[in-house]
C-alpha positions in Angstrom: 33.5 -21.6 50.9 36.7 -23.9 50.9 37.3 -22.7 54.7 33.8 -23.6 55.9 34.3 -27.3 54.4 37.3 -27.6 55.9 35.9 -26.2 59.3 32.8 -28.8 59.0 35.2 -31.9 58.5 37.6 -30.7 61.5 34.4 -30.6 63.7 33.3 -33.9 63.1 36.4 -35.3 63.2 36.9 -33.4 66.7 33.4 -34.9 67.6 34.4 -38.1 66.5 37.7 -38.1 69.2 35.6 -36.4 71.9 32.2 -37.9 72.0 32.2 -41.4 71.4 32.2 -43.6 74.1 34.9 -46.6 75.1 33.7 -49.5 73.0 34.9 -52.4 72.1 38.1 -53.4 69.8 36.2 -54.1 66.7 34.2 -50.9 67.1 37.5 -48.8 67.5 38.8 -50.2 64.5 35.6 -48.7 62.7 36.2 -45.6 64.4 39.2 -45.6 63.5 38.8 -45.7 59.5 35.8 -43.3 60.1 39.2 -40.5 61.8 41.0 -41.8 58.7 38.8 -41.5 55.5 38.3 -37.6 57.5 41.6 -37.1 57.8 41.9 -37.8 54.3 39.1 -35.7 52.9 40.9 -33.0 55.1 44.2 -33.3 53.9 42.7 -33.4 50.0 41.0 -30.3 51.1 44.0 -28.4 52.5 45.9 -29.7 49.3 43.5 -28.1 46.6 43.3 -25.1 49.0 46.9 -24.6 49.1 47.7 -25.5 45.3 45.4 -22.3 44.9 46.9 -20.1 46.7 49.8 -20.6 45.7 48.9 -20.1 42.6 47.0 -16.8 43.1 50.6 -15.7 45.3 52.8 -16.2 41.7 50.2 -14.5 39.5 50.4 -11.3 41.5 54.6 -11.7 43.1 56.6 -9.4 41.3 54.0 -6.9 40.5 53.7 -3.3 40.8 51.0 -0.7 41.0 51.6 3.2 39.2 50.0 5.8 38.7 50.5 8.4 36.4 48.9 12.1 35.0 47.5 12.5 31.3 45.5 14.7 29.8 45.0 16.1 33.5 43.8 12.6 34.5 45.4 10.2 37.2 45.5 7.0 35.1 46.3 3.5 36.5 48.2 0.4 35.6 50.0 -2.8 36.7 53.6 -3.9 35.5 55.8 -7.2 35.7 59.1 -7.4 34.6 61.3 -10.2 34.8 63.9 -11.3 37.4 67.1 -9.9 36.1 68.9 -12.9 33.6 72.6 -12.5 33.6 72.7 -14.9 30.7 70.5 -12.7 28.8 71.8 -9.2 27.1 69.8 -6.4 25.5 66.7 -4.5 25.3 63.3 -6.4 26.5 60.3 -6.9 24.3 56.9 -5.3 26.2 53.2 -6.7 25.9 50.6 -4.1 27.1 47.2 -6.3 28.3 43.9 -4.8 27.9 41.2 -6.0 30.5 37.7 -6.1 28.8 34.9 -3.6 29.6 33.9 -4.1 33.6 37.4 -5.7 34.1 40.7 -4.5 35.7 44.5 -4.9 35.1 44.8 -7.1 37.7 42.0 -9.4 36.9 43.7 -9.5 33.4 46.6 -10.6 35.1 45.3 -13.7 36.8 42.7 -14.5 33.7 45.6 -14.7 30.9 48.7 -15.7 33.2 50.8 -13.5 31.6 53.5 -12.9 34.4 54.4 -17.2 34.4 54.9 -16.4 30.6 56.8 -12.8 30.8 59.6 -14.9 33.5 59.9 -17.4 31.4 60.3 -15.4 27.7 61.9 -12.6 29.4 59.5 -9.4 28.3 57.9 -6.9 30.2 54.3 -6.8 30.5 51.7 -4.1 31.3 48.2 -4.0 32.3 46.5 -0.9 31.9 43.1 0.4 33.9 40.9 2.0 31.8 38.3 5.0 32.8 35.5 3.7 34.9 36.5 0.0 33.4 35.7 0.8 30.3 38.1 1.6 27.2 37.3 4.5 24.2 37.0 1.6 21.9 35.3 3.8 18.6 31.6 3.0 19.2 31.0 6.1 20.6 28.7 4.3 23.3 27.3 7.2 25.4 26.8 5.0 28.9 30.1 4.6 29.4 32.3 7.8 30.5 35.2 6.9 28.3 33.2 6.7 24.9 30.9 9.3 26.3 33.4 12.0 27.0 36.0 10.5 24.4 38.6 10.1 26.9 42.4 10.2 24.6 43.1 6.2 25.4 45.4 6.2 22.4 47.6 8.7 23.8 47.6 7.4 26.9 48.9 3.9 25.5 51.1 5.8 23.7 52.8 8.0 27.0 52.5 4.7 29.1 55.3 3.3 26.6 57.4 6.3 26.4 57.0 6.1 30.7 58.2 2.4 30.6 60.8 2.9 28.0 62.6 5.5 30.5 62.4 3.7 33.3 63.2 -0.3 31.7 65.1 -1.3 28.5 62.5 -1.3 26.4 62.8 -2.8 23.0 60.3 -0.1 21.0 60.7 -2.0 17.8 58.9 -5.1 19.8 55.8 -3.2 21.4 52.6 -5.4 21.4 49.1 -5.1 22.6 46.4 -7.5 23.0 42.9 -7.6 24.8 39.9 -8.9 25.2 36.2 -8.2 24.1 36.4 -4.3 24.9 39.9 -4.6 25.3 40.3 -6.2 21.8 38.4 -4.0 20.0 40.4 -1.0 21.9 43.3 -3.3 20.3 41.8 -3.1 16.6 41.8 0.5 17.4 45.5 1.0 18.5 46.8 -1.2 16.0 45.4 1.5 13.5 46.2 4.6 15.9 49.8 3.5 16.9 50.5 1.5 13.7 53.6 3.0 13.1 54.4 1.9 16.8 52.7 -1.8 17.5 55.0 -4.7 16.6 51.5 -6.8 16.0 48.7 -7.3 17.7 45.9 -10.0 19.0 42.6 -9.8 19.9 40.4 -12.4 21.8 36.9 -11.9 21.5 36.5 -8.9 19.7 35.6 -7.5 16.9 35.8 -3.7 14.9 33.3 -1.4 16.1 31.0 -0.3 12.8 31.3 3.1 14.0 35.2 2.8 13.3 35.5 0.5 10.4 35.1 3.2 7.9 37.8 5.8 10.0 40.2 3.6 11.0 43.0 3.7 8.1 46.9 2.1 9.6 49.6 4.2 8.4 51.6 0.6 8.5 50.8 -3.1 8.2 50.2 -4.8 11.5 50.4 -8.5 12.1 47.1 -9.4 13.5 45.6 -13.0 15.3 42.7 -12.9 16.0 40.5 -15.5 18.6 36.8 -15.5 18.1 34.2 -17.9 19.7 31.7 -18.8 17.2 28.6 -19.1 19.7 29.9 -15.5 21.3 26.2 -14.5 22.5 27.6 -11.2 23.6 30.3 -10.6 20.3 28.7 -11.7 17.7 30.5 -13.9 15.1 28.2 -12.6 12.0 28.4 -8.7 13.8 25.6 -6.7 15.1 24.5 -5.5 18.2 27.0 -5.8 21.1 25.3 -7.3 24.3 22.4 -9.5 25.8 19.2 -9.6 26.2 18.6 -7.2 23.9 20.6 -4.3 26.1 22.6 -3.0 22.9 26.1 -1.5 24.0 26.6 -0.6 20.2 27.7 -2.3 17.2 30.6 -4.4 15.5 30.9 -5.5 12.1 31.2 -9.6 11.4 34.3 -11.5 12.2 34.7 -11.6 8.4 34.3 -8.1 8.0 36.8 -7.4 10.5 39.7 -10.0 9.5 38.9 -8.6 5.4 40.2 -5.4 7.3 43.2 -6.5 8.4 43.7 -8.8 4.9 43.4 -5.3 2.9 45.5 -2.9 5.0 48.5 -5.5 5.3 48.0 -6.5 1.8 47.3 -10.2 2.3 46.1 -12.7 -0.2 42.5 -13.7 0.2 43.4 -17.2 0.1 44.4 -18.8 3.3 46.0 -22.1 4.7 43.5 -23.5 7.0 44.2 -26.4 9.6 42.5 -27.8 12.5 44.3 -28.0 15.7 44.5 -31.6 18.1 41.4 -31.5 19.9 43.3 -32.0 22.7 40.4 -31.5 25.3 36.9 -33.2 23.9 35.1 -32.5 27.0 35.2 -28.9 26.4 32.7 -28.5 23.4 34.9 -27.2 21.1 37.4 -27.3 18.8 39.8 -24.7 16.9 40.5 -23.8 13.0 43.0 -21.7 12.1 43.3 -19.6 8.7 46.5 -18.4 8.2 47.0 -15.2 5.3 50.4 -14.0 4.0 51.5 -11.6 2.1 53.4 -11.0 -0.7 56.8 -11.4 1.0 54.9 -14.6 1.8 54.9 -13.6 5.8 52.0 -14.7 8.2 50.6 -11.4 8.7 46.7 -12.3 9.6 45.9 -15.6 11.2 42.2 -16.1 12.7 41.6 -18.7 15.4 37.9 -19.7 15.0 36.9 -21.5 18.2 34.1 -23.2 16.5 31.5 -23.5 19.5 33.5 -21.5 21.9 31.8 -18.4 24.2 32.8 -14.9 25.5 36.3 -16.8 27.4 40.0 -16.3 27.1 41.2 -20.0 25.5 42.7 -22.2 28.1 42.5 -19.9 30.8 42.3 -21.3 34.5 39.6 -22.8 36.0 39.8 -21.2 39.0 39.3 -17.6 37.2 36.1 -16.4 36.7 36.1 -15.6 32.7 33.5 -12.3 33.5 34.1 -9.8 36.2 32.0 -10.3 39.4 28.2 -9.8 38.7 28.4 -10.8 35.0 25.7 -13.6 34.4 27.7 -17.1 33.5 25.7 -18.3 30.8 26.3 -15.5 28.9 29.9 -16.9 28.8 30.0 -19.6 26.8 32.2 -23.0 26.3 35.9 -22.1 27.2 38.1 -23.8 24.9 40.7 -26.0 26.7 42.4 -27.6 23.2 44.9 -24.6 23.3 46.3 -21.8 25.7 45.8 -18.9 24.2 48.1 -16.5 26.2 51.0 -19.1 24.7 49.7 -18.8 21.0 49.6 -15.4 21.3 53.2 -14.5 22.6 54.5 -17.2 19.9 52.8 -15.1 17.2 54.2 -11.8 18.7 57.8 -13.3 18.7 58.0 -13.8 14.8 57.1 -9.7 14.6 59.0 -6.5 15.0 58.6 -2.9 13.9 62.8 -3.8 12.5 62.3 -6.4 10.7 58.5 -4.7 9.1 60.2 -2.1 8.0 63.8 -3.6 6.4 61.9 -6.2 4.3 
């Protein structure tokens, strides 16, 4: 689209030089600002066109694409590790991404802008595929071949660190996973699964599946943030059915159900500090409160983000992402919430965390 507006401007500005007659001086001056005000637009154009691809060049430089076999299935994923740091000694934390259901790696890549953050923090992150798109969440949703033929994703996780721990130094007391919608609730379900291996964890638009609130039992408190939209029209805040237009794709419990979870197994006090952070965009329809729970070292261990009016969206993702893969109906989505970055929020929350310090205190 973007090349076609830039050929259309060209062409009349080509017309412009070619066409017109020999006129007089005043009428060449006109001309004149007509060539420049194009020229202009052009050059604007080119800019924005550029500045984006740019952009779209750093999300993917430095990434590379494996392979590898489990549970007699070729299983996919996409890695970025930081630009060696002579200044910097030791062992690397590592952040595994989960792409929600229809999405990709890749796309998680771009949409969250992990890799600008991994260079600058120095830790390795990883971006799974799952089966088909889709992620063995614990709804046991028969449409989708992951759920359906209860492909091992938890031991997949699992062997993908062990991989990247023999290949890059690998700090396996800071392992975290996050996701988003059926990549969060994948999350909820490795933070039970691999508790005794998940530094903490964060999930963006997603709640427990009902089917696996009652099994899921963590060997090991977990920190947990959670980011949940309050006008989700396809996760529901109060729980329910998961999907639109009355196309159930199974069932979560509420937001409050789900973060009373987390309170119990890592033995939080039900009270909370709540605050409200700067609104710092007001165009964006929303605004965020945050409910902090500790426990009884007095450590953050739960934190909810409510994006009061927020959508189906990854908090202050780009623009120039798409926040649903490519056939997913927009207003479905929802209000993006611009008044915080939520890949930033998320890694600060991470950094406080380790399976070390867990278990010494």
């Amino acid at each position: 689209m973007m090349g076609k507006r830039l050929f259309g401007l060209i062409t009349i500005l080509l017309l412009l030089g070619l066409c017109l007659p020999v006129v007089s001086s005043a009428e060449t001056t006109w001309r004149e600002k007509i060539r420049e005000k194009l020229k202009q637009r052009i050059d604007k154009e080119q800019e924005t066109t550029d500045s984006k691809s740019e952009r779209a060049k750093f999300v993917f430089r430095g990434m590379d694409y494996h392979e590898m076999t489990y549970d007699n299935m070729q299983r996919s994923y996409g890695e970025y590790v930081p630009a060696e740091n002579k200044e910097k000694e030791g062992k690397y934390p590592l952040v595994i991404v989960l792409h929600g259901g229809g999405g990709t790696g890749k796309y998680m890549a771009a949409l969250t802008g992990f890799n600008r953050l991994a260079e600058q923090e120095k830790f390795i992150v990883v971006y799974p595929d799952g089966i088909e798109r889709r992620w063995n969440d614990g709804r046991n949703f028969q449409e989708y071949k992951s759920q359906r033929e209860n492909i091992d994703d938890v031991g997949f996780i699992s062997a993908l660190i062990d991989q990247l721990a023999t290949q890059y130094p690998v700090d396996l007391e800071r392992v975290y996973v996050t996701g988003v919608s059926n990549g969060a609730m994948m999350t909820h379900r490795l933070a039970v699964d691999l508790s005794t291996r998940i530094a903490a964890a964060a999930m963006v638009d997603g709640n427990i599946p009902e089917n696996y609130f009652s099994k899921g039992i963590p060997s090991k408190p977990v920190p947990i943030i959670i980011m949940n939209g309050t006008k989700d029209q396809l996760m529901p805040w109060e729980g329910g059915e998961i999907g639109l237009e009355g196309k159930s794709k199974g069932r979560v419990v509420s937001t409050e159900q789900t973060v009373n979870f987390w309170l119990k197994h890592n033995k939080c006090e039900v009270s909370n500090q709540m605050i409200y952070k700067p609104d710092r965009d007001p165009n964006d329809g929303t605004t965020v409160r945050i409910h902090s729970y500790k426990n009884k070292d007095n450590e953050v261990m739960v934190v909810l983000y409510a994006i009061e009016g927020g959508g189906h969206t990854w908090p202050g993702a780009s623009e120039d992402i798409p926040q649903a893969p490519r056939g997913f109906p927009k207003t479905a989505i929802g209000l993006t919430c611009f008044d915080i970055n939520g890949t930033e929020e998320i890694y600060n929350f991470f950094k406080q965390h380790s399976r070390k310090r867990e278990m010494t205190e």
